[in-house]
N, C-alpha and C positions, 0 to 999 in steps of 0.2 A: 388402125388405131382403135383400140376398145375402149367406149365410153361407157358409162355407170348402167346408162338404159340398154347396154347388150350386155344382159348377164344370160344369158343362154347357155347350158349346160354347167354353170358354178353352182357348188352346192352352198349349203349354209340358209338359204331364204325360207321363210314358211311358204306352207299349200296357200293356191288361191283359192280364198272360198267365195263361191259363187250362190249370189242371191236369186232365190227363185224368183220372178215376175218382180226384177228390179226395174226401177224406172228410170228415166236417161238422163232424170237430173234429180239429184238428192235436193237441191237450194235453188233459189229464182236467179241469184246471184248466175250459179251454174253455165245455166239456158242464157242468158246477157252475154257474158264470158264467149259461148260457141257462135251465140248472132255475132256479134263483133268480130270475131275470128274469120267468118265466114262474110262477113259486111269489107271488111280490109281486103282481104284478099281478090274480091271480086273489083274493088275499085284498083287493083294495084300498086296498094301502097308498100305488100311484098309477096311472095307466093310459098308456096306450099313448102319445097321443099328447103325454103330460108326458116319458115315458122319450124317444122321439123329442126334442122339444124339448132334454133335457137332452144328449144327444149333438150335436145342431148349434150349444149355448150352449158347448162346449170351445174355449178357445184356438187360432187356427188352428194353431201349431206345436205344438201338443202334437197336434191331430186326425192332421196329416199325418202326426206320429210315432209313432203308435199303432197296431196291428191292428185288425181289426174288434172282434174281442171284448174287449179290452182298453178300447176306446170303448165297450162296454156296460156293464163293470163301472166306467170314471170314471161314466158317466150314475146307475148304480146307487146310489153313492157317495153323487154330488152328491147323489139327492130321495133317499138316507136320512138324511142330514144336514138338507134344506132340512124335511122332514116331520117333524124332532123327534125319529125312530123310533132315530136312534144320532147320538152326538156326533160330531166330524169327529175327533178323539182316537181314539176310538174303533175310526174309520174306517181308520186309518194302518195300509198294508199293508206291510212291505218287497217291494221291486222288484227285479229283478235275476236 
């Protein structure tokens, strides 16, 4: 089954343009987002390839409208909701 994140070989998408001496986090928010990612994961609250999964299970128009790290923290979301560990109430970020 082909999700939105395997688009390998379709055409239609722009180049990727590549920042010279880009840095690994555009926002502080960003670098939060990855500790956390990497803080759960080590306690086992899910593993790696749940957090994958839940990034390729987003809406394809929400994924294309998303940044990368912005797709971590929906993935985030989704298994601390799906795991019981916070309600989806809870979970409600303002956006913007």
């Amino acid at each position: 089954m082909s999700r939105i994140n395997d688009v390998g070989g379709m055409a239609g998408f722009p180049a990727i343009a590549e920042e010279p001496d880009e840095p690994p986090f555009h926002a502080d928010w960003e670098a939060h987002v990855f500790a956390l990612n990497g803080a759960l994961i080590k306690r086992g609250v899910y593993n790696l390839d749940e957090f994958r999964d839940a990034i390729e299970r987003m809406p394809p128009e929400e994924y294309l409208a998303a940044s990368y790290y912005e797709r971590w923290f929906t993935a985030i979301t989704t298994l601390l909701a799906e795991k019981g560990v916070a309600s989806p109430g809870e979970l409600d970020v303002p956006r913007g």
